[in-house]
KEKETI-261044 format. One record per residue (C-alpha): residue number from 0; residue in one letter; x, y, z. Coordinates in steps of 0.02 Angstrom, whole numbers, padded with zeros to 5 digits, always signed. Each point is the difference from the previous one (the first is absolute). Layout:
% residues N
NUM a X Y Z .
...
This chain:
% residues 158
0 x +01666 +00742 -00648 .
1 x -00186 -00057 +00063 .
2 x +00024 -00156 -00073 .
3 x +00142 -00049 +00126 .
4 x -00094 +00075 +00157 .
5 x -00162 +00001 -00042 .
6 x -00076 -00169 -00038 .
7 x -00184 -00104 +00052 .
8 x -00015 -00032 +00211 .
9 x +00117 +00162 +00003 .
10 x -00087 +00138 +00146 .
11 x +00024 +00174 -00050 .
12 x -00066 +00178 +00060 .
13 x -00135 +00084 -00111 .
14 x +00076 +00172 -00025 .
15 x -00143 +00088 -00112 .
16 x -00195 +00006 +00028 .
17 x -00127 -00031 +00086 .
18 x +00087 -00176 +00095 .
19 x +00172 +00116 +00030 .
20 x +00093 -00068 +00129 .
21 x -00098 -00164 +00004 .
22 x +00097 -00164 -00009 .
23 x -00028 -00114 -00142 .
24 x +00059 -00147 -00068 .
25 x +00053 -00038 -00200 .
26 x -00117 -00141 -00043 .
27 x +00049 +00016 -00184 .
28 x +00131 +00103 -00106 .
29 x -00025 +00046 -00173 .
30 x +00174 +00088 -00068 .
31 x +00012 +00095 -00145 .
32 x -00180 +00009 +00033 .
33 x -00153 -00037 -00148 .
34 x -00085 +00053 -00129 .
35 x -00130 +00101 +00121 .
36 x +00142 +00040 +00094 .
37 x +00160 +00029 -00078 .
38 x +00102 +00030 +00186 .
39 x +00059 -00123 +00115 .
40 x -00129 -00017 +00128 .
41 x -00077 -00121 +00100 .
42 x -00148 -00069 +00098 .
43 x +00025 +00014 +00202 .
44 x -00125 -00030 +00134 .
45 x +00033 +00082 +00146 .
46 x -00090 +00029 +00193 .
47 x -00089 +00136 -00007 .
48 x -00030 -00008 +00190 .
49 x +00110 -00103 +00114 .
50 x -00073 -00122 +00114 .
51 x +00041 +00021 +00174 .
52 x +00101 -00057 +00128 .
53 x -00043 -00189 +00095 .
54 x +00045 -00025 +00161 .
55 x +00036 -00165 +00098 .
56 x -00113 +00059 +00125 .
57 x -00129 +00000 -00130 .
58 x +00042 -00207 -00079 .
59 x -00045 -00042 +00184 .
60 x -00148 +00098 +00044 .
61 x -00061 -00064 -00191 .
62 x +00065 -00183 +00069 .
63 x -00141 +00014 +00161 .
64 x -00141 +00062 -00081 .
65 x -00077 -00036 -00167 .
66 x -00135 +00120 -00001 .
67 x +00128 +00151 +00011 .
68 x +00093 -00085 -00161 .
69 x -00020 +00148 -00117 .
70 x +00130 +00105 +00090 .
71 x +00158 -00077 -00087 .
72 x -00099 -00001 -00156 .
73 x -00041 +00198 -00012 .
74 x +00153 +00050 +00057 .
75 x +00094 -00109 -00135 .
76 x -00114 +00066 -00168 .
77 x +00092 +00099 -00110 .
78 x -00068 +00096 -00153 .
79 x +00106 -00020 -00166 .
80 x +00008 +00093 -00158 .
81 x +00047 -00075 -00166 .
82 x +00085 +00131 -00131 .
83 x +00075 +00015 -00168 .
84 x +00158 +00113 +00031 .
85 x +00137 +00067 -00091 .
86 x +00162 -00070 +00079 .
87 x +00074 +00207 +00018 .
88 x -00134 +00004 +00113 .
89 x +00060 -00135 +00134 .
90 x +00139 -00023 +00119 .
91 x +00091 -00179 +00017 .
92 x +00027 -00040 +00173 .
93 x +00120 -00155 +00048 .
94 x -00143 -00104 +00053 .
95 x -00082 -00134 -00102 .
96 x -00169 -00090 +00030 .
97 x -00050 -00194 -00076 .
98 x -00190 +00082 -00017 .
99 x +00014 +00053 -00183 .
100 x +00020 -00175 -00093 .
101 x -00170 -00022 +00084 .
102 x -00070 +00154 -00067 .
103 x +00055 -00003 -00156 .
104 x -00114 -00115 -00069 .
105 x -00148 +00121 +00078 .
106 x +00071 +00140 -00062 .
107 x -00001 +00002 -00187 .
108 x -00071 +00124 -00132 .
109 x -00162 -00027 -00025 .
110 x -00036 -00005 +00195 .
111 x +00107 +00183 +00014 .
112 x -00146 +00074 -00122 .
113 x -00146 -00059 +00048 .
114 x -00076 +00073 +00177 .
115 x -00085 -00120 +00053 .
116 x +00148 -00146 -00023 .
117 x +00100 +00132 +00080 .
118 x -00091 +00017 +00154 .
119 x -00017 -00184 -00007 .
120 x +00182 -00020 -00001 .
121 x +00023 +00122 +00133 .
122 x -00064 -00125 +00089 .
123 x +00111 -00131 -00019 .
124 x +00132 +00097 +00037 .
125 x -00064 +00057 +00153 .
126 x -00034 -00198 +00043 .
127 x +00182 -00031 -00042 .
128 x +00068 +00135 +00079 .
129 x -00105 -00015 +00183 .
130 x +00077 -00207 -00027 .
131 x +00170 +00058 -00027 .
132 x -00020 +00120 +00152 .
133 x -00072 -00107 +00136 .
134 x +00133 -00144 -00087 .
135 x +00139 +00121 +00045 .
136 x -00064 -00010 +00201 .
137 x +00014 -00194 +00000 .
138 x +00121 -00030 -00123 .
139 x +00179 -00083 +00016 .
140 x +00066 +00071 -00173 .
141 x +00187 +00047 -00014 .
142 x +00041 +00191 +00070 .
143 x +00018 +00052 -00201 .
144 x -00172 -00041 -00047 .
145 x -00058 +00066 +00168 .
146 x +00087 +00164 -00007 .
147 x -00102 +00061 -00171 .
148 x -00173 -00076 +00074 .
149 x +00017 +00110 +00167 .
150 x +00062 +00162 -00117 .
151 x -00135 -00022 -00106 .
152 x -00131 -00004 +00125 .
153 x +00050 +00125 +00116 .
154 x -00061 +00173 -00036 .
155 x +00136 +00121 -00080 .
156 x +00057 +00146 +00108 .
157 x +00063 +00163 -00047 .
């Protein structure tokens, strides 16, 4: 069953811990799981807090004055978490995002165990997230890719 609906660039729902009802995305799958791990699980990275809302108003008072610049750029920062996570434990949604081929090469095992390559790769998925986000307010992407970049990003309410 998860192999059909859950696969990598796939954005689920954390349903257990301390990131429940956080968004995340499947940068890689492992199924069947490993010899460490013997389930199915797999490695998300998710927004741990959403950035928030842009307006127009906003581009053009950015557009007049250079010195008020960082306005756009706090509003847009988002804080990611990267986590190891049993797939029981996640929610497919019907939304996909093209971040996770870019991840997964940042995202491996070594980097998952060691803190400080962790936080370090926190990092760069907090660069390629806050890229993907401000790309989503300029883009001209078809409505498909469009739809799971705007889900993901927008904070979950219920």
């Amino acid at each position: 069953m998860s192999g059909r609906v859950l696969k990598n660039g796939r954005v689920v729902i954390v349903l257990r811990g301390r990131f429940a009802g956080h968004k995340a995305v499947i940068v890689r799958l492992y199924e069947g799981g490993r010899e460490s791990r013997k389930f199915t699980h797999a490695v998300v990275a998710g927004v741990s807090k959403a950035p928030r809302k842009i307006t127009r108003a906003m581009e053009k008072e950015d557009a007049k004055s250079e010195a008020k610049r960082g306005k756009i750029t706090k509003r847009s920062t988002v804080k990611p978490f990267v986590k190891l996570i049993n797939v029981n434990h996640v929610m497919p949604t019907r939304y996909s995002l093209d971040i996770a081929s870019d991840l997964n090469s940042t995202l491996d095992d070594p980097t998952l165990l060691n803190p400080e390559k962790l936080s370090k790769a926190k990092r760069t998925v907090r660069a390629a997230f806050e890229e993907r986000y401000r790309k989503l307010a300029v883009s001209g992407e078809s409505d498909r890719a469009r739809q799971g970049a705007t889900y993901f990003f927008r904070r979950l309410r219920f």
